[in-house]
Backbone as a ProteinNet text record, in pm:
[ID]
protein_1_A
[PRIMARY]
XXXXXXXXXXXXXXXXXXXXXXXXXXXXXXXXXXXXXXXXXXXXXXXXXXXXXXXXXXXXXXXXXXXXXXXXXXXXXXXXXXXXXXXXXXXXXXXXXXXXXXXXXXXXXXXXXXXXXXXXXXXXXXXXXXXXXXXXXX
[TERTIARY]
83.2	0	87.4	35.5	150.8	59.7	150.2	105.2	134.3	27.4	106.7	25.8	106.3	85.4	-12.2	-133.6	-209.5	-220.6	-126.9	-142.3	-223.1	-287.4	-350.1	-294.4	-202.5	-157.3	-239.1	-284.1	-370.4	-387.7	-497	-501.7	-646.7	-665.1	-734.1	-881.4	-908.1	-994.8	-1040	-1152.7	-1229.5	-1111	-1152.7	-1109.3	-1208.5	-1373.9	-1474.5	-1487.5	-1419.2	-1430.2	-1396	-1406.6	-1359.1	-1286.7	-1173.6	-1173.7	-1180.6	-1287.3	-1321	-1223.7	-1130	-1043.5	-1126.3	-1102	-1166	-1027	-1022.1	-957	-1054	-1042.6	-1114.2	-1306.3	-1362.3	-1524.4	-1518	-1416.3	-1405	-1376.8	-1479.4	-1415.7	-1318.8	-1222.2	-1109.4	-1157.8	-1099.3	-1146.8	-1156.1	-1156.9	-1188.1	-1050.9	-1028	-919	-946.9	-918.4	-991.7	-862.1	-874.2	-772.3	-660.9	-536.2	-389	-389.6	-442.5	-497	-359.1	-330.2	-204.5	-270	-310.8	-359.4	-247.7	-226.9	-167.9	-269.8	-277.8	-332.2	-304.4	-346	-307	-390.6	-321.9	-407.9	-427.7	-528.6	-528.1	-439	-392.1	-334.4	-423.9	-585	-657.4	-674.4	-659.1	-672.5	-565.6	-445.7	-349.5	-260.2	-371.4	-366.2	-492.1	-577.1	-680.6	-618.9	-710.7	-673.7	-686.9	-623.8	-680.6	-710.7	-830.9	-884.9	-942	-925.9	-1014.8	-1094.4	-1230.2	-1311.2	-1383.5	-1453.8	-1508.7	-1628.7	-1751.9	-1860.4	-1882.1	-1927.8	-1965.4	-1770.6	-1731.7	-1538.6	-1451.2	-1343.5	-1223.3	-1093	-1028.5	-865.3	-901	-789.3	-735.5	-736.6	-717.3	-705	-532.4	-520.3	-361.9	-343.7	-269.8	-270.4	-190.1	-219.8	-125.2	-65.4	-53.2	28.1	183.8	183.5	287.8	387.8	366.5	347.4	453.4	565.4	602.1	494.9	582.8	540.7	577.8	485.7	517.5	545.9	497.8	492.4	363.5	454.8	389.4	293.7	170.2	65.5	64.9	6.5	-5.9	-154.8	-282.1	-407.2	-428.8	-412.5	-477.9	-545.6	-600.6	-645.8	-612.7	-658.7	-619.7	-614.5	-563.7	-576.5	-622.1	-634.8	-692.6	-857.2	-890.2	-1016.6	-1118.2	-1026.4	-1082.8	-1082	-976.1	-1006.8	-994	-962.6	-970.7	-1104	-1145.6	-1224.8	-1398.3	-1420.8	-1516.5	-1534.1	-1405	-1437.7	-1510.9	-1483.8	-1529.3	-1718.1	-1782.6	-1900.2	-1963.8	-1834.9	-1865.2	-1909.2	-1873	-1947.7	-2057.8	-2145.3	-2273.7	-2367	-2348.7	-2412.3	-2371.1	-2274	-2258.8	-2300.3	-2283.7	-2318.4	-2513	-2593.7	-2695.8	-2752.5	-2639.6	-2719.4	-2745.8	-2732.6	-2733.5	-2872.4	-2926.1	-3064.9	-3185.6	-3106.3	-3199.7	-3171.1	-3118.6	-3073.9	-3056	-2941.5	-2883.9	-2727.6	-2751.1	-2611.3	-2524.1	-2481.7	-2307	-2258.6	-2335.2	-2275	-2309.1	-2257.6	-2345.3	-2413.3	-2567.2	-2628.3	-2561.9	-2471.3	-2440.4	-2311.6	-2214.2	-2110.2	-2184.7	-2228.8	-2319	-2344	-2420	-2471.3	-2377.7	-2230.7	-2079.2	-2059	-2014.7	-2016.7	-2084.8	-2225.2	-2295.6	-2323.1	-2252.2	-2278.3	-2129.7	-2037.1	-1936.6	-1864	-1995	-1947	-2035.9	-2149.2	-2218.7	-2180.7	-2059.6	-1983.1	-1858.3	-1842.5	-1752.3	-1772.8	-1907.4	-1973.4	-1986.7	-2068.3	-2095.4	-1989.7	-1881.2	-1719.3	-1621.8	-1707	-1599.1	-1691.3	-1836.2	-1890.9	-1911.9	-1830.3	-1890	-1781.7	-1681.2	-1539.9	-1437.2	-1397.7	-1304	-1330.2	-1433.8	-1440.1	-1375.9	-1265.3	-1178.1	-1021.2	-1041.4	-923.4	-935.5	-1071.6	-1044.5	-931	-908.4	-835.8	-708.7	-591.7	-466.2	-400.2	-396.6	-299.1	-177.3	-79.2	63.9	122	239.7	331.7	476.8	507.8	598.5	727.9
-118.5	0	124.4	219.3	355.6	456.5	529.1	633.9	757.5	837	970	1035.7	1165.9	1250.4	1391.3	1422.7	1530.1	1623.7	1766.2	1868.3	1973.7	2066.4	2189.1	2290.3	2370.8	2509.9	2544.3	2633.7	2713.6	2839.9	2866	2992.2	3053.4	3162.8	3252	3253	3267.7	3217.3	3071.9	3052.4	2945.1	2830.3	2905.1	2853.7	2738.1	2818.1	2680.9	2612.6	2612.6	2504.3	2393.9	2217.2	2156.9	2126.3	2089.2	2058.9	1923.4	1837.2	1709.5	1664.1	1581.9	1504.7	1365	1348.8	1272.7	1202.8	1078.5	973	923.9	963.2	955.5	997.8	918.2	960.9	904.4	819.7	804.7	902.1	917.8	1015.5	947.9	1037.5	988.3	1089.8	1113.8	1219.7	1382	1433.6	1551.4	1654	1798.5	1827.2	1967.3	1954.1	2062.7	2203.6	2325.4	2446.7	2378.9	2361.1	2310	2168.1	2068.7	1954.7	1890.3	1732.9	1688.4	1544.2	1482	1357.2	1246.8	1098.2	1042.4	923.6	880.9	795.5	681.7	547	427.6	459.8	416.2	429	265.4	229.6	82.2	55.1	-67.3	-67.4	-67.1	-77.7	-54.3	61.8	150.7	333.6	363.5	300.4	394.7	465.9	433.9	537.4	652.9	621.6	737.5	890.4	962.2	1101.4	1192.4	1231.5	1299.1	1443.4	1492.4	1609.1	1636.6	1803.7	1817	1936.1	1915.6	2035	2116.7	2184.9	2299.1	2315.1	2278.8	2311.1	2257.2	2339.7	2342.2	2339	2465.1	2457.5	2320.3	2321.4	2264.5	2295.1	2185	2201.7	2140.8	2128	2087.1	1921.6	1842.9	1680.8	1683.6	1600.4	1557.7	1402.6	1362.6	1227.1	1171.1	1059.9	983.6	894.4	843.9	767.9	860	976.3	1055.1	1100	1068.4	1057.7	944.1	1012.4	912.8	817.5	719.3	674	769.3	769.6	855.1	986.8	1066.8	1180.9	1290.6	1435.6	1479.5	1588.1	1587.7	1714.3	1792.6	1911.5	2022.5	2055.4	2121.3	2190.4	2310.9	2387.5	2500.1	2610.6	2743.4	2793.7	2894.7	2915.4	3049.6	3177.7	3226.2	3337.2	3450.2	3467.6	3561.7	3526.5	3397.2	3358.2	3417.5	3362.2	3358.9	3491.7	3575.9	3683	3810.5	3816.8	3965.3	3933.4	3860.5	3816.8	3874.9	3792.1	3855.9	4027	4082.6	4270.6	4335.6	4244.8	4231.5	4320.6	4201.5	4216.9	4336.6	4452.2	4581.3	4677.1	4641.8	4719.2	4727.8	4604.3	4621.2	4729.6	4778.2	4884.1	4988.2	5006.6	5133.8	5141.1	4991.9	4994.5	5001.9	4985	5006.8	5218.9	5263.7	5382.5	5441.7	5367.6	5427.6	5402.8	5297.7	5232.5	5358.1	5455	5505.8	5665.4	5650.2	5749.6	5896.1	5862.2	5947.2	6024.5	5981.8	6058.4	6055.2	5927	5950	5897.7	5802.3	5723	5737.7	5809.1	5806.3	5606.8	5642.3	5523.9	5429.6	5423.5	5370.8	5295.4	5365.8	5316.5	5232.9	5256.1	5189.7	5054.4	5061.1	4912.2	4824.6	4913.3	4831.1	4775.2	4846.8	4758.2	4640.2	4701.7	4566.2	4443.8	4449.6	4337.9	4299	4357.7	4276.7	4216.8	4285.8	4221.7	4077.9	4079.8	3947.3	3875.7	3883.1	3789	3700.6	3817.2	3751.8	3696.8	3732.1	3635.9	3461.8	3482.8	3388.8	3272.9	3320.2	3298.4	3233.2	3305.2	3199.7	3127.2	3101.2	2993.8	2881	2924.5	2736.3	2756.4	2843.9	2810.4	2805	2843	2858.2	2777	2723.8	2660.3	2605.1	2525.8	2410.6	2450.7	2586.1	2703.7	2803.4	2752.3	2816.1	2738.3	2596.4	2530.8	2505.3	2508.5	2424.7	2287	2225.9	2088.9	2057.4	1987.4	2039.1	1946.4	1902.3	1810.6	1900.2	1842.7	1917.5	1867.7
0	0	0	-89.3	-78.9	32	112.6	201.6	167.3	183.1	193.2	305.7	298	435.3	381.2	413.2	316	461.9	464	503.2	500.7	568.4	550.3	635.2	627.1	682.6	784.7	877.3	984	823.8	799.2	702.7	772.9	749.5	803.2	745.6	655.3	565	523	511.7	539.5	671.2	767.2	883.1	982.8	922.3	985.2	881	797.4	652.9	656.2	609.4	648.9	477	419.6	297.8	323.2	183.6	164.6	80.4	70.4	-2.7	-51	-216.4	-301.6	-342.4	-352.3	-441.7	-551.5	-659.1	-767.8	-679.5	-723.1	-686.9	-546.6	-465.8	-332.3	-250.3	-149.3	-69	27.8	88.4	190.3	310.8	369.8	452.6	486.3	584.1	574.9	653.7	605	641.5	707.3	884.7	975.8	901.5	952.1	957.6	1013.4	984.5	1038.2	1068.2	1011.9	1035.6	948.1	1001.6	925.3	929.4	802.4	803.5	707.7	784.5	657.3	687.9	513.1	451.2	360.5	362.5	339.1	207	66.5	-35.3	-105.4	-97.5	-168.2	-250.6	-318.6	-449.4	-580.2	-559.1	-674.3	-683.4	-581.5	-619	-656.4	-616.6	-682.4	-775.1	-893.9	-999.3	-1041	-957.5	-928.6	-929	-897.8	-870.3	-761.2	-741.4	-589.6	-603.2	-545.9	-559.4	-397.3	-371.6	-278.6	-274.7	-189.2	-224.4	-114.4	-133.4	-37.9	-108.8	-45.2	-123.5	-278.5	-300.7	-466.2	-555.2	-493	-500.9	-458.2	-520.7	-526.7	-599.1	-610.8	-689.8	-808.5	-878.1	-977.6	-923	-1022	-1000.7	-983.6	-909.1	-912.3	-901.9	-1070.7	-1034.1	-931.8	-871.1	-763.1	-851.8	-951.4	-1023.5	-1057.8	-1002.5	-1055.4	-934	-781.8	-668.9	-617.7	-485.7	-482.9	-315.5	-292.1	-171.1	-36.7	44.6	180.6	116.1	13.6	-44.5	68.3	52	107.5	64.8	66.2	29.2	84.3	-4.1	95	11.5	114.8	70.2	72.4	14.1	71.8	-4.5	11.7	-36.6	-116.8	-248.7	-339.1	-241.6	-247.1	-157.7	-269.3	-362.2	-462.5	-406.3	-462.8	-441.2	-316.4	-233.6	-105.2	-37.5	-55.4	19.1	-92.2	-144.8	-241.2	-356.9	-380.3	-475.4	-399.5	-257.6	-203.3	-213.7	-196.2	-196.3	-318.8	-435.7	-544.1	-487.6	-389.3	-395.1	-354.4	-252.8	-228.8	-373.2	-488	-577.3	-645.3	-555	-556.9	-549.8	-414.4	-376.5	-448.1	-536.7	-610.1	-715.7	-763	-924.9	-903	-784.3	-729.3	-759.6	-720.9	-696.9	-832.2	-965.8	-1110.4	-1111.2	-971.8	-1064.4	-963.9	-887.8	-831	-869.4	-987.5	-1013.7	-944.6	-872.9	-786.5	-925.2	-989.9	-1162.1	-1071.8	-949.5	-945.8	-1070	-1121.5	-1229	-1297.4	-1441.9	-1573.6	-1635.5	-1682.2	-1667.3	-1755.5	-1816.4	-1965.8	-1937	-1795.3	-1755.7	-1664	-1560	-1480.8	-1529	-1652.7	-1681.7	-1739	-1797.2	-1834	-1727.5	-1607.4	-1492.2	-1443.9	-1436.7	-1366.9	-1465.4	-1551.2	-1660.1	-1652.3	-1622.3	-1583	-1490.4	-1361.4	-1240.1	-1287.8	-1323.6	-1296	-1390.9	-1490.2	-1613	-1487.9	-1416.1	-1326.5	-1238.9	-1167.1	-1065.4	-1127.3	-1230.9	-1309.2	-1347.5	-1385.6	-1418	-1306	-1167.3	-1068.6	-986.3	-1012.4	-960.3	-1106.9	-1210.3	-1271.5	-1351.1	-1423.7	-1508.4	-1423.2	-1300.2	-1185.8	-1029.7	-1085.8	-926.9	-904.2	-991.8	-935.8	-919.4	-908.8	-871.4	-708.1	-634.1	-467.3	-413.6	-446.8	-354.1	-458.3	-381.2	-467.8	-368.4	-449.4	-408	-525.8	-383	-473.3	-369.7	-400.9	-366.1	-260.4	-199.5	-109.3	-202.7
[MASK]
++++++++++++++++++++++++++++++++++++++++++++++++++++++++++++++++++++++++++++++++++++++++++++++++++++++++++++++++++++++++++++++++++++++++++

Protein backbone atom coordinates (compact mmCIF):
# COMPACT_ATOMS: atom_id res chain seq x y z
CA UNK A 1 0.00 0.00 0.00
CA UNK A 2 1.51 3.56 -0.79
CA UNK A 3 1.05 6.34 2.02
CA UNK A 4 1.07 9.70 1.93
CA UNK A 5 0.85 12.50 4.35
CA UNK A 6 -2.09 15.30 3.16
CA UNK A 7 -1.42 18.68 5.03
CA UNK A 8 -3.50 21.89 5.50
CA UNK A 9 -1.57 25.10 6.83
CA UNK A 10 -3.70 27.14 9.84
CA UNK A 11 -5.02 29.92 7.03
CA UNK A 12 -7.34 32.52 8.03
CA UNK A 13 -9.95 32.17 5.65
CA UNK A 14 -12.30 29.45 5.39
CA UNK A 15 -11.09 28.54 8.83
CA UNK A 16 -14.75 26.81 9.85
CA UNK A 17 -14.30 25.04 6.53
CA UNK A 18 -13.59 21.57 6.49
CA UNK A 19 -11.74 20.59 2.98
CA UNK A 20 -13.21 17.09 1.65
CA UNK A 21 -10.44 15.05 -0.03
CA UNK A 22 -11.66 12.73 -3.02
CA UNK A 23 -9.57 9.73 -4.42
CA UNK A 24 -11.14 9.56 -7.68
CA UNK A 25 -15.24 9.61 -6.87
CA UNK A 26 -14.05 8.05 -3.32
CA UNK A 27 -14.16 10.15 -0.69
CA UNK A 28 -11.09 9.88 1.90
CA UNK A 29 -11.47 12.20 4.53
CA UNK A 30 -11.88 15.51 5.75
CA UNK A 31 -9.19 18.27 6.42
CA UNK A 32 -9.92 20.63 9.76
CA UNK A 33 -7.72 24.47 9.58
CA UNK A 34 -3.89 23.10 10.38
CA UNK A 35 -4.97 19.55 10.36
CA UNK A 36 -2.04 16.88 9.25
CA UNK A 37 -3.59 13.57 8.03
CA UNK A 38 -1.68 10.42 6.57
CA UNK A 39 -3.32 7.96 4.51
CA UNK A 40 -3.07 4.28 3.39
CA UNK A 41 -4.08 4.29 -0.35
CA UNK A 42 -5.28 0.82 -1.68
CA UNK A 43 -3.34 -0.67 -4.49
CA UNK A 44 -6.57 -0.54 -6.74
CA UNK A 45 -6.72 3.34 -6.19
CA UNK A 46 -3.49 3.95 -6.82
CA UNK A 47 -3.66 5.37 -9.99
CA UNK A 48 -6.81 7.38 -9.29
CA UNK A 49 -6.74 11.01 -8.70
CA UNK A 50 -6.81 12.99 -5.90
CA UNK A 51 -8.85 16.09 -5.59
CA UNK A 52 -10.15 18.17 -2.79
CA UNK A 53 -13.11 20.35 -2.24
CA UNK A 54 -15.09 22.99 -0.38
CA UNK A 55 -18.60 23.11 -1.24
CA UNK A 56 -19.65 23.42 -4.66
CA UNK A 57 -15.39 24.57 -5.01
CA UNK A 58 -12.23 22.64 -5.27
CA UNK A 59 -8.65 22.02 -6.90
CA UNK A 60 -7.36 20.87 -9.78
CA UNK A 61 -7.05 16.81 -10.01
CA UNK A 62 -3.62 15.58 -9.12
CA UNK A 63 -2.70 12.27 -10.34
CA UNK A 64 -1.25 9.84 -7.63
CA UNK A 65 0.28 7.68 -10.23
CA UNK A 66 2.88 10.55 -10.55
CA UNK A 67 3.47 10.58 -6.69
CA UNK A 68 6.02 9.13 -4.83
CA UNK A 69 5.41 6.74 -1.71
CA UNK A 70 5.17 8.55 1.81
CA UNK A 71 4.92 11.81 -0.45
CA UNK A 72 3.89 14.79 1.07
CA UNK A 73 0.65 17.14 0.29
CA UNK A 74 -0.06 20.23 0.95
CA UNK A 75 -4.07 21.90 0.70
CA UNK A 76 -4.78 25.00 0.72
CA UNK A 77 -6.46 27.94 -0.37
CA UNK A 78 -6.20 30.50 -3.39
CA UNK A 79 -5.77 33.37 -1.58
CA UNK A 80 -6.93 35.62 -4.63
CA UNK A 81 -10.17 33.58 -4.41
CA UNK A 82 -10.83 33.59 -1.05
CA UNK A 83 -10.07 36.83 0.19
CA UNK A 84 -9.71 39.65 -2.41
CA UNK A 85 -12.25 38.17 -4.75
CA UNK A 86 -15.17 38.56 -2.03
CA UNK A 87 -14.38 42.71 -1.96
CA UNK A 88 -15.29 42.31 -5.44
CA UNK A 89 -19.00 42.17 -3.95
CA UNK A 90 -18.65 45.81 -2.29
CA UNK A 91 -19.48 47.19 -5.77
CA UNK A 92 -22.74 46.21 -5.57
CA UNK A 93 -24.12 48.84 -3.77
CA UNK A 94 -22.59 51.34 -6.10
CA UNK A 95 -23.18 49.95 -9.25
CA UNK A 96 -26.96 50.07 -7.29
CA UNK A 97 -27.19 53.82 -6.97
CA UNK A 98 -27.34 54.28 -11.10
CA UNK A 99 -30.65 52.32 -10.64
CA UNK A 100 -32.00 55.06 -8.31
CA UNK A 101 -30.74 57.50 -10.14
CA UNK A 102 -28.84 59.47 -7.87
CA UNK A 103 -26.11 60.58 -11.62
CA UNK A 104 -23.07 59.50 -9.46
CA UNK A 105 -22.75 57.23 -12.29
CA UNK A 106 -23.45 58.06 -15.74
CA UNK A 107 -26.28 55.24 -16.67
CA UNK A 108 -24.40 53.71 -19.66
CA UNK A 109 -21.10 53.17 -17.56
CA UNK A 110 -23.19 51.90 -14.81
CA UNK A 111 -24.71 49.12 -16.82
CA UNK A 112 -20.79 48.31 -18.34
CA UNK A 113 -20.17 47.58 -14.92
CA UNK A 114 -22.96 45.66 -13.67
CA UNK A 115 -22.78 43.38 -16.60
CA UNK A 116 -19.37 42.77 -15.83
CA UNK A 117 -19.47 42.22 -12.40
CA UNK A 118 -22.19 39.47 -12.96
CA UNK A 119 -19.83 37.89 -16.13
CA UNK A 120 -17.52 37.52 -13.26
CA UNK A 121 -19.73 36.36 -10.65
CA UNK A 122 -20.95 33.89 -13.09
CA UNK A 123 -17.19 32.98 -14.18
CA UNK A 124 -15.99 32.00 -10.69
CA UNK A 125 -18.91 29.94 -9.60
CA UNK A 126 -18.90 27.36 -12.72
CA UNK A 127 -15.40 28.10 -15.08
CA UNK A 128 -13.04 28.58 -11.86
CA UNK A 129 -14.40 26.60 -9.27
CA UNK A 130 -11.78 24.11 -9.36
CA UNK A 131 -9.23 27.04 -8.71
CA UNK A 132 -10.45 28.16 -4.67
CA UNK A 133 -8.36 25.31 -3.54
CA UNK A 134 -4.66 24.25 -4.68
CA UNK A 135 -2.99 20.89 -4.08
CA UNK A 136 0.64 20.39 -4.73
CA UNK A 137 3.32 18.11 -3.66
CA UNK A 138 5.99 19.18 -1.09
Amino acid sequence: MKKITISRPKESFNKNCSYEIFLGKKYLTALKNGEKKTIEIPNNLKNESLKAKIQWCGSKKMELRNTDDHEKITVNGNKFMNKKMPLFGAMFPLIGLMFFNLKMVPKNIGIGIFIIFLIGIVGTITIWRNKWLNIKTE
